[in-house]
TORFI-639618 format. One record per residue (C-alpha): residue number from 0; x, y, z. Coordinates in steps of 0.02 Angstrom, whole numbers, padded with zeros to 5 digits. Last residue first. Example, Ala and Ser with C-alpha at 12.3 -4.5 7.8 and 13.67 -1.06 7.14 Angstrom:
1_00684_-00053_00357 $
0_00615_-00225_00390 $
***
This chain:
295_-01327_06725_05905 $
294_-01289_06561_05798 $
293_-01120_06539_05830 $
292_-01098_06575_06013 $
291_-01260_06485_06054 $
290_-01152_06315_05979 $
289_-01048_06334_06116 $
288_-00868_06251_06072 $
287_-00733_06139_06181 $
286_-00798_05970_06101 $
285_-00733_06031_05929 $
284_-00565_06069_06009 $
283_-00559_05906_06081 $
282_-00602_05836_05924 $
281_-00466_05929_05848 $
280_-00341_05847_05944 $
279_-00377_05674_05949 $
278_-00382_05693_05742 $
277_-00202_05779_05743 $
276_-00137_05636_05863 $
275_-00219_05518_05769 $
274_-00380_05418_05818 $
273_-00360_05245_05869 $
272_-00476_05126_05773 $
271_-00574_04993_05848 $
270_-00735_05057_05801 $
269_-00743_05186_05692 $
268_-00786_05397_05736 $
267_-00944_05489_05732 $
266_-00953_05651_05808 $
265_-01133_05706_05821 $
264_-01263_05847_05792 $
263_-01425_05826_05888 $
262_-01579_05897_05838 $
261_-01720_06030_05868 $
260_-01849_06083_05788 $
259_-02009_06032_05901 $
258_-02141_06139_05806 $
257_-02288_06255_05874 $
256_-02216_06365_05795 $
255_-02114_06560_05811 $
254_-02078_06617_05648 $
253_-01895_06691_05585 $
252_-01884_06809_05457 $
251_-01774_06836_05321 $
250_-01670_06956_05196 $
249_-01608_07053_05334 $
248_-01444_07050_05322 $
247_-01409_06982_05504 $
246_-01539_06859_05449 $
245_-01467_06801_05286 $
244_-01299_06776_05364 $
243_-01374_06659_05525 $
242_-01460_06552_05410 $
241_-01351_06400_05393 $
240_-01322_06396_05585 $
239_-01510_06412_05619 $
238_-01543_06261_05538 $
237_-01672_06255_05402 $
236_-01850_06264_05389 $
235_-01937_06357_05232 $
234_-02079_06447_05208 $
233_-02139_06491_05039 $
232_-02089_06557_04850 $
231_-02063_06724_04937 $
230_-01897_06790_04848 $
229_-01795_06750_05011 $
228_-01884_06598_05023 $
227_-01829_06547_04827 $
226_-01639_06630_04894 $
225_-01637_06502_05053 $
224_-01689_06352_04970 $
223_-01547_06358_04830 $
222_-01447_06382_04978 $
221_-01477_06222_05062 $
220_-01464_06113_04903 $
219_-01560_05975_04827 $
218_-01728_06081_04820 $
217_-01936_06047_04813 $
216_-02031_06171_04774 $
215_-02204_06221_04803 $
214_-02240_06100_04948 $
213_-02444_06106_05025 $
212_-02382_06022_05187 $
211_-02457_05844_05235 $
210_-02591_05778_05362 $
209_-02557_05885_05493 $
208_-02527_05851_05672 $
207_-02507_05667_05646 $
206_-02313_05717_05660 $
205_-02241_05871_05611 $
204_-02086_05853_05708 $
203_-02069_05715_05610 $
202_-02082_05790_05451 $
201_-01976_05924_05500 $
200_-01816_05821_05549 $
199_-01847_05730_05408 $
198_-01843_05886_05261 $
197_-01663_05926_05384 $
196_-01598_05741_05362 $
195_-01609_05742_05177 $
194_-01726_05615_05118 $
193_-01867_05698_05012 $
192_-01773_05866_04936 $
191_-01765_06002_05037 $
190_-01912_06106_05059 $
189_-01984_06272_04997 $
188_-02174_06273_05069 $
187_-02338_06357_05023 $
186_-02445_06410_05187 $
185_-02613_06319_05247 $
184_-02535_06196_05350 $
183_-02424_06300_05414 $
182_-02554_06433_05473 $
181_-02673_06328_05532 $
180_-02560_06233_05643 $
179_-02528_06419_05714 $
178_-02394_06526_05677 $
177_-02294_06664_05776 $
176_-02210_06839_05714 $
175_-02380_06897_05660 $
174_-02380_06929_05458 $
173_-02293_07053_05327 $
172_-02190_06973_05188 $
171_-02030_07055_05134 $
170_-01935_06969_05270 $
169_-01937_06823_05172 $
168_-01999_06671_05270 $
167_-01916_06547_05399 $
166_-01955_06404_05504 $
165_-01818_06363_05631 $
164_-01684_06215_05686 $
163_-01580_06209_05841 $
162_-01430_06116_05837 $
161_-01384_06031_06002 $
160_-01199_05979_06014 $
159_-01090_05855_06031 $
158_-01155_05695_06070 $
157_-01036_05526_06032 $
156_-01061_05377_05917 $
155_-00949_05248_05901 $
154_-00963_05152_05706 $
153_-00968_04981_05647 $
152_-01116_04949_05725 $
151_-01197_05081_05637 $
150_-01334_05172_05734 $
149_-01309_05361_05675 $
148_-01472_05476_05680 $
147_-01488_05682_05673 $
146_-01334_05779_05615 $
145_-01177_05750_05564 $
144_-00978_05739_05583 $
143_-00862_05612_05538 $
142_-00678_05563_05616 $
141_-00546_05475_05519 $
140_-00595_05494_05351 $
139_-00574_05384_05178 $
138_-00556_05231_05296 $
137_-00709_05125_05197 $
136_-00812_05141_05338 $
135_-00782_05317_05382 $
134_-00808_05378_05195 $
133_-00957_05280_05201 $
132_-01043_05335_05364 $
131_-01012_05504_05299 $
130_-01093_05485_05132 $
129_-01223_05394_05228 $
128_-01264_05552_05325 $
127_-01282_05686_05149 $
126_-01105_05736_05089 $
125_-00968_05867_05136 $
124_-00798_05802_05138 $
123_-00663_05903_05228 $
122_-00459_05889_05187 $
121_-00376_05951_05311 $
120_-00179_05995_05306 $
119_-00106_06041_05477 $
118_00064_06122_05473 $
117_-00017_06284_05535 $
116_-00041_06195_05749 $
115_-00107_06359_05807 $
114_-00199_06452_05680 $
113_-00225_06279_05596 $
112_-00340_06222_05753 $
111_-00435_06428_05714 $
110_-00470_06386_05524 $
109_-00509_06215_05558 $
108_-00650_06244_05677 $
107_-00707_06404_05591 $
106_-00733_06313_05433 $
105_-00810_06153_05530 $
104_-00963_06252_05575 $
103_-01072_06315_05447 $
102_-01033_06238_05290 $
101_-00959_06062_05340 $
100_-01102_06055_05491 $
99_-01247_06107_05372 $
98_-01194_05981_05216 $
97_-01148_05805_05327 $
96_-00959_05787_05371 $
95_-00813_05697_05346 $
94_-00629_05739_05394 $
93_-00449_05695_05348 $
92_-00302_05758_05435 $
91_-00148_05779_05339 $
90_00024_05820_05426 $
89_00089_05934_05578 $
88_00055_05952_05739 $
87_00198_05989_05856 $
86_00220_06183_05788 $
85_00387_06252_05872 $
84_00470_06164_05736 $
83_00633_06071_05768 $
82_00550_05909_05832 $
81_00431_05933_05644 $
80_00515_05766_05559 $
79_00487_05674_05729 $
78_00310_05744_05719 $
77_00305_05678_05527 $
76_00363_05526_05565 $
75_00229_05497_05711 $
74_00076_05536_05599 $
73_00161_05407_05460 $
72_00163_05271_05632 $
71_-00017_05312_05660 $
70_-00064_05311_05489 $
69_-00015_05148_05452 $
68_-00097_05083_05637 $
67_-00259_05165_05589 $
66_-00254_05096_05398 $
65_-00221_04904_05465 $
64_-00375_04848_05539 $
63_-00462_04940_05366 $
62_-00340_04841_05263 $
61_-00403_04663_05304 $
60_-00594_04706_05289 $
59_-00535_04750_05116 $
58_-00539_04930_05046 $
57_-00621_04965_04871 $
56_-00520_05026_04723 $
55_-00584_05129_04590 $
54_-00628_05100_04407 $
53_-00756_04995_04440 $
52_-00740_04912_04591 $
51_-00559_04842_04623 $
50_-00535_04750_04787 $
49_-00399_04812_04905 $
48_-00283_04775_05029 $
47_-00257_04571_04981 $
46_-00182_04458_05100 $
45_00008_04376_05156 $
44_00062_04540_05250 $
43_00226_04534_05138 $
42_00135_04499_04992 $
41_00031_04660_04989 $
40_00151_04768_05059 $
39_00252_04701_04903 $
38_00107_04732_04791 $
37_00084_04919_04870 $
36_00252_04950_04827 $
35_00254_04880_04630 $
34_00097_04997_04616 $
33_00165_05163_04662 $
32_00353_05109_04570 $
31_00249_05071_04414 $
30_00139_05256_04463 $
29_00299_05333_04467 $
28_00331_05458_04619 $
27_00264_05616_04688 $
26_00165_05565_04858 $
25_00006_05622_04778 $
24_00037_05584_04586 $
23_00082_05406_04647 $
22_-00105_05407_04726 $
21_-00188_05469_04591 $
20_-00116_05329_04495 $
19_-00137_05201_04618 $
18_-00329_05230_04620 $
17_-00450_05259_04774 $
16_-00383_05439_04836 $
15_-00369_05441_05002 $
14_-00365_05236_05014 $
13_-00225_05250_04891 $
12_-00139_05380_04985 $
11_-00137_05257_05148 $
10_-00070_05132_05041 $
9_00065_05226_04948 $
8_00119_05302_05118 $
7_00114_05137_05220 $
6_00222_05070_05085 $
5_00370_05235_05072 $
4_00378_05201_05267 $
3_00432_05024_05231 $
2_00374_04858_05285 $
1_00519_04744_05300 $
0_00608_04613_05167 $
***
């Protein structure tokens, strides 16, 4: 007996996924025939793919080597499948990414790589950093994108871009355009909650300058901070890519500071792993961007 394409495509669907049964439901066949497939991949490469955990399934060490290789060979199908299409991308092309990169700037990525290669199908999720990490280290995604800190040894790590962060206020509130030390450590803050990357950015850029900020509220959820600033419940620091909207509408204003804001964003990618095609190709794309473009 020989590996079959109908294998690699159960297996790669149950890593998507992390059951059998959503997995048969996503390449359209009998969850018996689903599992009866992935137990003959199983036995014919002599080791176990997955280990249950709960109610999902957890990739082995094992099956991680494999999933590039699978995936390369289903990426290569489906371009042999597309030879008559003028398109040559096509297939699925899974992404992770922390919150202000998958809101702010990976729509417009995918939206203009699908303008020119439309048999792309992404599938983007948006958690905090070790989300990503995970979803790359368990083979969920095939490239991850965040900001700030990534030192897994596991993982390759490349610069993209420079995100540049800012302290805000409703544009209700009259003041000078600039703060002092004084001023932020006597004004009421809206944060996000205590260890997101953006609430760390600040607090190191804060330092020993001040001994702590007076914080009103604390938030899970970038826009959630936006509307209590926008209704002057206190300063607030986010990236400048998640508050571009708000200021061409006028709702906020930004403060100059004696602050350091800024921060790197990243491409993060595993070891050992050959990207796709589709995955080599959007990164390239990705790389090809000014961030000023977006933001100004």
């Amino acid at each position: 007996m020989k590996i079959t394409l109908r294998q690699l495509q159960i297996f790669e669907a149950v890593v998507h996924t992390g059951s059998v049964t959503a997995a048969a439901d996503l390449v359209a066949i009998s969850q018996p025939a689903a599992s009866q497939a992935l137990r003959e991949l199983e036995a014919l490469l002599g080791r176990p793919l997955f280990r249950r955990h709960g109610k999902r399934l957890q990739i082995t060490p094992q099956a991680r080597h494999l999933l590039p290789q699978a995936r390369a060979v289903l990426s290569q199908i489906e371009q042999i499948e597309s030879m008559g299409n003028s398109d040559e991308l096509s297939g699925s092309l899974q992404l992770a990414s922390s919150v202000s990169v998958g809101n702010y700037l990976l729509p417009k990525q995918m939206s203009e790589f699908q303008e020119s290669h439309p048999n792309i199908r992404f599938n983007l999720e948006i958690g905090n950093t070790q989300n990503v990490i995970q979803q790359l280290l368990t083979g969920k995604a095939e490239v991850g994108f965040i900001e700030g800190y990534c030192q897994h040894p596991e993982l390759l790590v490349d610069i993209w871009l420079q995100d540049e962060m800012a302290v805000f206020g409703s544009s209700q509130l009259d003041g000078p355009e600039a703060l002092s030390w004084n001023d932020l450590a006597e004004a009421n803050w809206v944060m996000r909650e205590a260890g997101s990357g953006t609430r760390n950015i600040l607090e190191q850029a804060i330092g020993s300058n001040l001994p702590q900020l007076k914080i009103s509220l604390s938030l899970a959820h970038m826009e959630a901070v936006k509307q209590a600033v926008i209704h002057k419940m206190g300063l607030g620091c986010l990236s400048k890519l998640a508050l571009k909207q708000e200021l061409d509408a006028g709702l906020i204003r930004l403060f100059k500071t004696p602050l350091e804001l800024n921060r790197k964003l990243l491409i993060v990618t595993p070891k050992g792993s050959a990207l796709t095609q589709n995955a080599q190709k959007f990164v390239e794309q990705c790389k090809q961007i000014e961030l000023s473009s977006l933001i100004n």
